[in-house]
Backbone as ProteinMPNN parsed JSONL, in Angstrom:
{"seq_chain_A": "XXXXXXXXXXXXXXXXXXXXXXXXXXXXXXXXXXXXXXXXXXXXXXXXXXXXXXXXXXXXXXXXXXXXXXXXXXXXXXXXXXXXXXXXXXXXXXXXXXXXXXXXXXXXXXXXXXXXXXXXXXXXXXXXXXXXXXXXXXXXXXXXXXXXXXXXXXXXXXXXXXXXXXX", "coords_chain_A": {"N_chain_A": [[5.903, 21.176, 22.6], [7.067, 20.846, 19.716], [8.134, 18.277, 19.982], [6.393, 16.49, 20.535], [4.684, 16.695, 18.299], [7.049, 16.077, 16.951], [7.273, 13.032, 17.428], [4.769, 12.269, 16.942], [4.868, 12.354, 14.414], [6.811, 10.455, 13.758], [6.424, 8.442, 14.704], [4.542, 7.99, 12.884], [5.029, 7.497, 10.498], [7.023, 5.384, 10.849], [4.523, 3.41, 11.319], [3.571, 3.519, 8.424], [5.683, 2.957, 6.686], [5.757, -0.067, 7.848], [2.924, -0.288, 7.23], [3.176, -1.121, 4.919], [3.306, -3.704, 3.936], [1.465, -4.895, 5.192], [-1.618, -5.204, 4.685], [-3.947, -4.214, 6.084], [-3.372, -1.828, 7.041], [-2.96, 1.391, 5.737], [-0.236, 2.036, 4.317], [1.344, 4.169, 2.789], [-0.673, 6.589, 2.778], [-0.944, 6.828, 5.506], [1.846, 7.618, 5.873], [2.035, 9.762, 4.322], [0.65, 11.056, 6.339], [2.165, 11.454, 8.829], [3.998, 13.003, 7.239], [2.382, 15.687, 7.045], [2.026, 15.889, 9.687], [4.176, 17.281, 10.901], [5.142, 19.118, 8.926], [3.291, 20.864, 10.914], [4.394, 21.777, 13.094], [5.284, 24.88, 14.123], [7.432, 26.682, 13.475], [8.472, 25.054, 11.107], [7.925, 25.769, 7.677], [5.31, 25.799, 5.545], [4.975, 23.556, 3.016], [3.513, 24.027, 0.525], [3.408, 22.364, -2.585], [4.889, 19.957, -2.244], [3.157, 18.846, 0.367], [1.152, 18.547, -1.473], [1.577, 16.927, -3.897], [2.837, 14.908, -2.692], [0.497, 13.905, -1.3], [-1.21, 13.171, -3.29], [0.559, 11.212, -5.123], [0.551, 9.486, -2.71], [-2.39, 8.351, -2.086], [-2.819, 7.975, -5.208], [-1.234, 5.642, -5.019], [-2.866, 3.907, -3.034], [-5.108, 3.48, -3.911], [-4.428, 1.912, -6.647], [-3.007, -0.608, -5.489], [-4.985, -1.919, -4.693], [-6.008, -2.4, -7.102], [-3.821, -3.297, -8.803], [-4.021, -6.024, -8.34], [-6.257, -7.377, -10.029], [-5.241, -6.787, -12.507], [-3.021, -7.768, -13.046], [-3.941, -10.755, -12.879], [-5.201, -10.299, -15.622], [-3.665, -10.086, -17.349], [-2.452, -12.04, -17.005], [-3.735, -13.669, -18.393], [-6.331, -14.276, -17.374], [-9.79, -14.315, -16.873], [-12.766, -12.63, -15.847], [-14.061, -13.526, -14.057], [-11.817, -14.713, -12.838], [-10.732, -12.077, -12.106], [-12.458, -10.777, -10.592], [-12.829, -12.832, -8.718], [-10.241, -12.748, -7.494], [-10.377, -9.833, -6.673], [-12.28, -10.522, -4.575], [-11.517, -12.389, -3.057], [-9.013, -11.025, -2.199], [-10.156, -8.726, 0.081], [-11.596, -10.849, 1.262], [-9.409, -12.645, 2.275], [-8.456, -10.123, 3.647], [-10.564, -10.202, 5.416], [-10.547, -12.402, 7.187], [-9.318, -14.069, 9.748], [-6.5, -15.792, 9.409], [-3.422, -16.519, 8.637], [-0.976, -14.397, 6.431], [-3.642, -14.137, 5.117], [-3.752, -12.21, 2.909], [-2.306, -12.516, 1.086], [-2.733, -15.143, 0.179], [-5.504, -15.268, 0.034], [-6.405, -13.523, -2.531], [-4.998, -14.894, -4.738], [-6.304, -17.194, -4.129], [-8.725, -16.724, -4.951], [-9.119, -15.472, -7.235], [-7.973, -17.99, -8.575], [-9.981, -19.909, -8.071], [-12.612, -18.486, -8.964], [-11.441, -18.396, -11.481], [-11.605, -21.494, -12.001], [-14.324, -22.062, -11.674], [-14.99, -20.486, -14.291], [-13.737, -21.936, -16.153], [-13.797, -25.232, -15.528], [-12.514, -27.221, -16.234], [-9.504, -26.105, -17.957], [-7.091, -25.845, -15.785], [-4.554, -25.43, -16.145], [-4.548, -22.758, -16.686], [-6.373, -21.737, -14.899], [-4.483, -21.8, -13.117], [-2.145, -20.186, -13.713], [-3.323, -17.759, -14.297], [-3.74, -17.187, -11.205], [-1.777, -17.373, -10.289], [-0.592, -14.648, -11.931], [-2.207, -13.08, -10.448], [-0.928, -12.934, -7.654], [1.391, -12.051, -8.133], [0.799, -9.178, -9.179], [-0.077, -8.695, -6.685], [2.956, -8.412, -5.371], [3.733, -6.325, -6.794], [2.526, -4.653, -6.16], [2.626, -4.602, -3.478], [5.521, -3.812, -3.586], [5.903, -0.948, -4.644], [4.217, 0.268, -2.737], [5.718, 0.347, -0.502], [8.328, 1.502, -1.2], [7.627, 4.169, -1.844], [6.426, 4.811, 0.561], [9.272, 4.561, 2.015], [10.296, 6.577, 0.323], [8.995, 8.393, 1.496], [9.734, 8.728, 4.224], [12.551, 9.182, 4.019], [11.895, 12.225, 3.218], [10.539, 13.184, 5.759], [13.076, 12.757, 7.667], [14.712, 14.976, 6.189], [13.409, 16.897, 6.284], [13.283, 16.902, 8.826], [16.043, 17.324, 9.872], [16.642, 19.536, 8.274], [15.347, 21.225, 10.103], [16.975, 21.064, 12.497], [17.494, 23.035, 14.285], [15.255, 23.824, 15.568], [14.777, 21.362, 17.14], [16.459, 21.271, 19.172], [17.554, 21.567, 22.718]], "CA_chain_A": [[4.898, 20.802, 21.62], [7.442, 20.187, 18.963], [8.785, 17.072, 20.47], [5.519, 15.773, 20.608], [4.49, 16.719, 16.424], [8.063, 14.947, 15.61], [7.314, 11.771, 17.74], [3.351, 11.944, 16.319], [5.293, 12.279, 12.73], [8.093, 9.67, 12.945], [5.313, 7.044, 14.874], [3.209, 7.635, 11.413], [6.015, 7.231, 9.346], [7.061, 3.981, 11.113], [3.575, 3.01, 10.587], [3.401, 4.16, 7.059], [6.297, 1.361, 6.073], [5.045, -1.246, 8.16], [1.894, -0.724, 6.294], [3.263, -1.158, 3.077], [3.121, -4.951, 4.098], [0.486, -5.243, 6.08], [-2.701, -4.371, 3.854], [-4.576, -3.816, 7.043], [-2.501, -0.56, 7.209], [-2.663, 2.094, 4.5], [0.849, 2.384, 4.431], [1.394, 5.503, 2.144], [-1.448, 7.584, 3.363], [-0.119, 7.013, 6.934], [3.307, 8.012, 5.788], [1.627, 11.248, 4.315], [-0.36, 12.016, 7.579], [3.567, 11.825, 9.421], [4.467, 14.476, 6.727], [1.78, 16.579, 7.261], [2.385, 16.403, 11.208], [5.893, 17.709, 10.825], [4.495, 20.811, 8.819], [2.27, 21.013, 11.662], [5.474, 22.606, 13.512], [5.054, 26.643, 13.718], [8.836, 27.044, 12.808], [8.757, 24.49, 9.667], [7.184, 26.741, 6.724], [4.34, 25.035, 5.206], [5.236, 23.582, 1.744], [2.258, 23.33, -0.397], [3.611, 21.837, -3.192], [5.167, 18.9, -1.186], [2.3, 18.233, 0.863], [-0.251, 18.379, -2.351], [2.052, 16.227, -4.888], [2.762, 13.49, -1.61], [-0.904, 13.018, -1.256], [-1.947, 12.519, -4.8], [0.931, 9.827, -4.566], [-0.502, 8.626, -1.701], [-3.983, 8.221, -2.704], [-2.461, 7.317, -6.296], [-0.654, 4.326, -4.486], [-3.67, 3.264, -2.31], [-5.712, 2.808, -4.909], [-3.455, 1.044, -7.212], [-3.175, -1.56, -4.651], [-6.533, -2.597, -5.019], [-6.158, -2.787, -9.12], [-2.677, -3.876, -10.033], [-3.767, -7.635, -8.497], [-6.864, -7.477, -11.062], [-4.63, -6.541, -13.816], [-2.18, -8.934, -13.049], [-5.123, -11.704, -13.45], [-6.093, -10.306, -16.658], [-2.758, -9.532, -17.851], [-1.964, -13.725, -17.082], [-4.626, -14.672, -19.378], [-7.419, -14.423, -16.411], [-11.177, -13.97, -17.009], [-13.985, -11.438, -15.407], [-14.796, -14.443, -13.072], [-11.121, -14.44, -11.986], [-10.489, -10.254, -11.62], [-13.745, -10.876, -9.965], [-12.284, -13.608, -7.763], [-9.059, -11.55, -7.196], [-11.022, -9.003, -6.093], [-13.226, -11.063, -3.63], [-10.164, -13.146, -2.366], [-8.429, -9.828, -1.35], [-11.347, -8.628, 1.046], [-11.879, -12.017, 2.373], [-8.654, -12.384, 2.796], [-8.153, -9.294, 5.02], [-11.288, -10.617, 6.925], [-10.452, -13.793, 7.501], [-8.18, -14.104, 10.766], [-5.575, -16.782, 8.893], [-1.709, -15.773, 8.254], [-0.815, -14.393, 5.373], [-4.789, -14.12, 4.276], [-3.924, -11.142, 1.996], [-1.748, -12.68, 0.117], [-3.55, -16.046, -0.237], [-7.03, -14.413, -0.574], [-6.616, -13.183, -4.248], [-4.78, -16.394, -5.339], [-7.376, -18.757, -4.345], [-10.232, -16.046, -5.258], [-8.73, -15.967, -8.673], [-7.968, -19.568, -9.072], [-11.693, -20.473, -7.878], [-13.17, -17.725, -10.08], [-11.196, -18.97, -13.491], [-12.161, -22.701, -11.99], [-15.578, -21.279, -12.192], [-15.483, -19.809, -15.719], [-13.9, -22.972, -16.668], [-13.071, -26.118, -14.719], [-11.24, -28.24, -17.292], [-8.356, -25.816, -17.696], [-6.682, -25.992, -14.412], [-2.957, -25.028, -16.047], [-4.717, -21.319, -17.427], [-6.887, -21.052, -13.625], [-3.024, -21.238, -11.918], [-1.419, -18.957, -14.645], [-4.177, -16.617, -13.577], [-3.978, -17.092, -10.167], [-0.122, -16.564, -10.323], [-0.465, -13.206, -11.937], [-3.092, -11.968, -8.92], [0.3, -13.066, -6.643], [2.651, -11.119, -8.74], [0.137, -7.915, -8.835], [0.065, -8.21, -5.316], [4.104, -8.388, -4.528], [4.362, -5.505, -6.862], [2.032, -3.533, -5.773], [3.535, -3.653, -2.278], [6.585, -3.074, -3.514], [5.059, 0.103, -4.769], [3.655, 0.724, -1.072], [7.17, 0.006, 0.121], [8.808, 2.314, -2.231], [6.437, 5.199, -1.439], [6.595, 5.047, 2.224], [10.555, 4.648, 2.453], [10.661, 7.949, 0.171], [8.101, 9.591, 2.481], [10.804, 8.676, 5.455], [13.348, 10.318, 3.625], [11.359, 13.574, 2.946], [10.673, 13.103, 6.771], [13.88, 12.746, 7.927], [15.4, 15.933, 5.749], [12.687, 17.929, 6.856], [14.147, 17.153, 10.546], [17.882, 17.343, 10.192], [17.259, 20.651, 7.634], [15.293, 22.125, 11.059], [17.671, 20.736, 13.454], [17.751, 24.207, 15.686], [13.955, 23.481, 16.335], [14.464, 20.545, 17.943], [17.424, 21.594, 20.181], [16.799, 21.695, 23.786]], "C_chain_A": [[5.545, 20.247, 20.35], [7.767, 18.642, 18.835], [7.482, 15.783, 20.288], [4.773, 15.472, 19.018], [5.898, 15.869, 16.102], [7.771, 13.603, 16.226], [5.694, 11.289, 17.29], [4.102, 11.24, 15.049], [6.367, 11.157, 12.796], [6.792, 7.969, 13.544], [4.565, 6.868, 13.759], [4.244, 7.222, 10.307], [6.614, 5.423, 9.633], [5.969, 3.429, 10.897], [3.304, 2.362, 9.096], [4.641, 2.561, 6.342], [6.154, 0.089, 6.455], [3.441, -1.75, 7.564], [1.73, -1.113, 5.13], [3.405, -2.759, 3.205], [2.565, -5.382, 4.326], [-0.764, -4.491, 5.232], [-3.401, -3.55, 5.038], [-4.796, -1.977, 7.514], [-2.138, 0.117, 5.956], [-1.288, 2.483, 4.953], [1.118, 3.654, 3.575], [1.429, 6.829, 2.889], [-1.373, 7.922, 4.914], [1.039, 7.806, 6.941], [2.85, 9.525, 5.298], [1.412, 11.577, 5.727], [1.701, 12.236, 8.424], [4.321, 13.154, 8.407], [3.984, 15.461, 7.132], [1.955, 16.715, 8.923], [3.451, 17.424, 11.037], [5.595, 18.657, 10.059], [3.429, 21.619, 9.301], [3.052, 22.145, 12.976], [5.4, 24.008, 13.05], [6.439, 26.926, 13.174], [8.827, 26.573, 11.27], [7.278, 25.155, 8.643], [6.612, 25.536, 5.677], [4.631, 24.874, 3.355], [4.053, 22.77, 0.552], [2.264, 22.161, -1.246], [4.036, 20.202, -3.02], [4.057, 18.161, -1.0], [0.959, 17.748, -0.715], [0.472, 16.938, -3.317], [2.225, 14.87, -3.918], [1.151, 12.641, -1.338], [-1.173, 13.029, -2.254], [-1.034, 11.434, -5.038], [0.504, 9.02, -3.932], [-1.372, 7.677, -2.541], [-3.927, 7.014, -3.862], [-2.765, 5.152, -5.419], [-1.543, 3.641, -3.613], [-4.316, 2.615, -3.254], [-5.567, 1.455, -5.799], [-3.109, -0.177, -6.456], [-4.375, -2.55, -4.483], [-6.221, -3.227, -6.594], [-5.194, -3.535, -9.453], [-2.807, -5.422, -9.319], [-4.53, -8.304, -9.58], [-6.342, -7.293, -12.324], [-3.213, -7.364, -14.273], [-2.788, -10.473, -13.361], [-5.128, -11.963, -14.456], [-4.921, -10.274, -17.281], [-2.446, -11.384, -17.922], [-2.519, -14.438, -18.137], [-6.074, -14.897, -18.525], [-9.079, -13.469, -17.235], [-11.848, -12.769, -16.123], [-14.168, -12.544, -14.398], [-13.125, -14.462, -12.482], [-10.576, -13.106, -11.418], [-11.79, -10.66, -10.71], [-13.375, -11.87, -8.471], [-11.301, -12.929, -6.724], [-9.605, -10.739, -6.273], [-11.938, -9.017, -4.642], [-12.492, -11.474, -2.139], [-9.424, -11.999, -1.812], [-9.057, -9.429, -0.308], [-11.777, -9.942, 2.013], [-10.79, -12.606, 2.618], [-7.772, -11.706, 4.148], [-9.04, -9.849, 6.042], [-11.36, -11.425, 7.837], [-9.252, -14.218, 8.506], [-7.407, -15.247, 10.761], [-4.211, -15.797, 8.717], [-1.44, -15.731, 7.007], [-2.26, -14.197, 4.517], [-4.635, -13.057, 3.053], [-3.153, -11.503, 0.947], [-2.323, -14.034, -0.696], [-4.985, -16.186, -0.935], [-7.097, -14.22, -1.897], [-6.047, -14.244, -5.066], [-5.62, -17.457, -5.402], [-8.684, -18.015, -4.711], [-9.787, -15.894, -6.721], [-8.281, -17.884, -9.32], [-9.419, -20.135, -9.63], [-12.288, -19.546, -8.866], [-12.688, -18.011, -11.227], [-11.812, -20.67, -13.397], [-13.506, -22.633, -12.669], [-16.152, -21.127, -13.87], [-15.165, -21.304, -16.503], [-13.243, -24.169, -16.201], [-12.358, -27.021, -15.637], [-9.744, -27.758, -17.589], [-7.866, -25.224, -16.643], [-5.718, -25.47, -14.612], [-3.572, -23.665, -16.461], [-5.209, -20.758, -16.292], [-4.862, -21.147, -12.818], [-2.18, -20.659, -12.619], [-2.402, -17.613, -13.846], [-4.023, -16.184, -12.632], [-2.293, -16.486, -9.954], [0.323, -15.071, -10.713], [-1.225, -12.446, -11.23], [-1.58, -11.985, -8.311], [1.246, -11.835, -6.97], [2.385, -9.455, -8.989], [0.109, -7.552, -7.635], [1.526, -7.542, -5.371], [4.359, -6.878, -5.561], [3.5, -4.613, -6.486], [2.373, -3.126, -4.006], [4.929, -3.158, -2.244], [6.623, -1.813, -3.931], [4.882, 1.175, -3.463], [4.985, 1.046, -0.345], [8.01, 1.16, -0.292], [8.469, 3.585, -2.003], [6.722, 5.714, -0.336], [7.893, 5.108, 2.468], [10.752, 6.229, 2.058], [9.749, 9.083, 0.998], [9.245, 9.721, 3.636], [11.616, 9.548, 5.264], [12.793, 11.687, 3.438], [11.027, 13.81, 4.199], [12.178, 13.273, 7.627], [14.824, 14.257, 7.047], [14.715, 16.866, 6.076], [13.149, 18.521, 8.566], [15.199, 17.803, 10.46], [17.888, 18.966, 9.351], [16.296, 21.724, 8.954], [15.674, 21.993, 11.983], [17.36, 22.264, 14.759], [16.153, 23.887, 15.931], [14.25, 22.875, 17.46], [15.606, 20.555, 19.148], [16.864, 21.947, 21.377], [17.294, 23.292, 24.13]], "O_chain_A": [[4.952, 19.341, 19.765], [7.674, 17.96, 17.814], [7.613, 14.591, 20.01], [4.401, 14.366, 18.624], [5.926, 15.086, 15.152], [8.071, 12.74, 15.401], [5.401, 10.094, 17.289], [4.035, 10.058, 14.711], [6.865, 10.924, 11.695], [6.52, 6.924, 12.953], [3.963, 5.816, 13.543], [3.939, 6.582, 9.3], [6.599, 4.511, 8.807], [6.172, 2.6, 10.009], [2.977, 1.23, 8.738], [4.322, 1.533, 5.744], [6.346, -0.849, 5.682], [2.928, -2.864, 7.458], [0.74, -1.38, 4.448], [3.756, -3.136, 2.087], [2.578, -6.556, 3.956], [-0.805, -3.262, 5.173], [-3.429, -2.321, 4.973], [-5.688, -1.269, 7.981], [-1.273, -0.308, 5.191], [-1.175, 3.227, 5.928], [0.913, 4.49, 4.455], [2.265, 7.621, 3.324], [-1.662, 8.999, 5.434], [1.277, 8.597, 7.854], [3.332, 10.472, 5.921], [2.111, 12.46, 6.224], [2.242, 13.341, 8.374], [5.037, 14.048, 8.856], [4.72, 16.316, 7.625], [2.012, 17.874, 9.335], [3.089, 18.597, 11.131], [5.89, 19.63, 10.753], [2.813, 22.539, 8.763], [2.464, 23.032, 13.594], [5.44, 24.335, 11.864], [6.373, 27.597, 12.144], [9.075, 27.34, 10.339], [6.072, 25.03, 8.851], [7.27, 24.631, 5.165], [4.528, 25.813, 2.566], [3.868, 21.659, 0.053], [1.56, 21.171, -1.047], [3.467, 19.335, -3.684], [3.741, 17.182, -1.675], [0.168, 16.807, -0.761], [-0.227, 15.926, -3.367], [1.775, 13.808, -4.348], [0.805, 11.464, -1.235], [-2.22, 12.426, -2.021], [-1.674, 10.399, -5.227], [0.084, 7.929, -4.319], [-1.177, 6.722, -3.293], [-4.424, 5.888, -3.861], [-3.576, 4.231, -5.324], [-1.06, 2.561, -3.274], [-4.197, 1.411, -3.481], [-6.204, 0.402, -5.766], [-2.831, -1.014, -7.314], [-4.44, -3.741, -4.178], [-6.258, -4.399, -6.968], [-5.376, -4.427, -10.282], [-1.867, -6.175, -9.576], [-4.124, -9.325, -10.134], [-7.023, -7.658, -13.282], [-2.621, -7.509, -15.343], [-2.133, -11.276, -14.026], [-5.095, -13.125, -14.862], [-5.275, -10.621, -18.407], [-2.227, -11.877, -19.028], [-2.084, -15.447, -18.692], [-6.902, -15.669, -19.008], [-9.226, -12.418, -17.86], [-11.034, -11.919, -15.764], [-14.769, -11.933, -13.513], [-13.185, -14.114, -11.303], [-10.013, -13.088, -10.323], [-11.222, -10.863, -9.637], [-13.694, -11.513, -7.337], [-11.491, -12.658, -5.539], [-9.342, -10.9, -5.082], [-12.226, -8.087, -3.89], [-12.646, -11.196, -0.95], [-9.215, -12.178, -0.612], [-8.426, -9.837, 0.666], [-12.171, -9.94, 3.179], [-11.046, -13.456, 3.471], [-7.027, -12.136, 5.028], [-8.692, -10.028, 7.209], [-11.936, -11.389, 8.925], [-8.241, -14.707, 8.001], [-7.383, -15.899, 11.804], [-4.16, -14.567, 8.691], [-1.559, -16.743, 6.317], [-2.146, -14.098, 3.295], [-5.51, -13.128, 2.191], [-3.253, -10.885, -0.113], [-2.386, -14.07, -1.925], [-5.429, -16.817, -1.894], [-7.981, -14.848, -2.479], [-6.624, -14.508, -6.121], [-5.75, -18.337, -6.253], [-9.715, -18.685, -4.772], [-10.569, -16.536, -7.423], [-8.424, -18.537, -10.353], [-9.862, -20.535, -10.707], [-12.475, -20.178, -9.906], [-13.473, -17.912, -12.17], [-12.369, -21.17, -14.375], [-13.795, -22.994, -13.811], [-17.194, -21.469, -14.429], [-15.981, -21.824, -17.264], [-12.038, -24.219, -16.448], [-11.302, -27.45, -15.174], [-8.817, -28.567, -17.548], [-8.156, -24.04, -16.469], [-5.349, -24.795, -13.651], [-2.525, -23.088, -16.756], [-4.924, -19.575, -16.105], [-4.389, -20.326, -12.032], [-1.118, -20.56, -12.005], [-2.041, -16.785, -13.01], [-4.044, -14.957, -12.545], [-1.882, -15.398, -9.55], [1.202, -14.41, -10.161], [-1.08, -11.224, -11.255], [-0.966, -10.936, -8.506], [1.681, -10.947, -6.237], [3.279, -8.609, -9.017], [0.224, -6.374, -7.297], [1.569, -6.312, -5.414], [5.264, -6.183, -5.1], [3.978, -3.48, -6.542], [2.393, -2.036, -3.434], [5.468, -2.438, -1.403], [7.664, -1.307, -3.513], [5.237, 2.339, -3.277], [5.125, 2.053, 0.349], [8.386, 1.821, 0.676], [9.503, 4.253, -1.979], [7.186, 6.84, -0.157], [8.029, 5.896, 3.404], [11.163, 7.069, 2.859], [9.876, 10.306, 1.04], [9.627, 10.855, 3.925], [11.694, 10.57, 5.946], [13.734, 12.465, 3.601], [11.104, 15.035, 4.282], [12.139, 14.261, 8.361], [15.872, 14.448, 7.664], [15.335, 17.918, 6.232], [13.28, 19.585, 9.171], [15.299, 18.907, 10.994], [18.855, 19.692, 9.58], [16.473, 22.938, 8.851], [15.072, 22.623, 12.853], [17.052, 22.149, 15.946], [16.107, 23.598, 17.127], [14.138, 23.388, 18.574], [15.481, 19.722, 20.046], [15.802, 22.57, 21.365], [16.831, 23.885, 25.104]]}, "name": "protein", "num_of_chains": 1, "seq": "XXXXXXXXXXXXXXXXXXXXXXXXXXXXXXXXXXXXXXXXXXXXXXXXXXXXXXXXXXXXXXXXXXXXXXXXXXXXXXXXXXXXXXXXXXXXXXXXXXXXXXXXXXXXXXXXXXXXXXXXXXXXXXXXXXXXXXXXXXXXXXXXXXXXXXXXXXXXXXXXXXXXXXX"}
């Protein structure tokens, strides 16, 4: 049964950083659920603190994924019609079965939304639209960041119960 909780927990953890690229895929909150497998093990002693402070990270970091492309918008010099865009362009993005839609999505939904507010300045709608881009890449590097240190807290959890997993 162990064998089967560490290969649940390292498949969520591989997950968990492949999601940190892939919006599709809460990468984080995946990488939690592979923690919480792995203190799902009757030998490995259940560490509250751990598990509670990893998911409010989590969570944190899901969230935040959503916001820091709107605040990257607004932070460029972007309007309520491009956070609004941003916001639109992300979602139709994911829905939209094109390559790369998640990253394109909030660029051209912020562009078109500052076009919107005001079509004459074109160099302030692609300042705008450039700081949705740059909210994105850091907010997966964020995701990225997150999920690698979940691996590691995964991986020390193994190797410090090595006699478990001994045949």
């Amino acid at each position: 049964m162990e064998f089967i909780l560490l290969l649940l927990g390292l498949i969520c953890m591989c997950l968990g950083v492949l999601g940190s690229f892939l919006p599709v895929i809460p990468g984080p909150p995946i990488s939690w659920l592979g923690i919480l497998i792995l203190y799902l093990v009757p030998e490995i002693e259940i560490n509250y603190w751990v598990l509670g402070i990893t998911f409010m990270i989590a969570i944190g970091v899901a969230i935040l994924d959503y916001v820091i492309p709107a605040k990257g918008t607004k932070r460029f010099g972007g309007s309520r019609f491009g956070i609004w865009g941003t916001n639109i362009g992300l979602i139709v993005g994911l829905l939209v079965p094109i390559p790369f839609g998640f990253i394109i999505g909030p660029f051209l939904g912020a562009l078109i939304g500052e076009l919107l507010y005001n079509s004459t300045d074109t160099n302030r709608a692609f300042i705008a639209a450039t700081g949705s881009l740059l909210g994105f890449i850091i907010g997966t590097f964020f995701k990225f960041l997150v999920a690698i240190i979940y691996f590691g807290i995964f991986i020390t959890l193994v190797l410090n119960h090595s006699n478990v997993w001994s045949i």
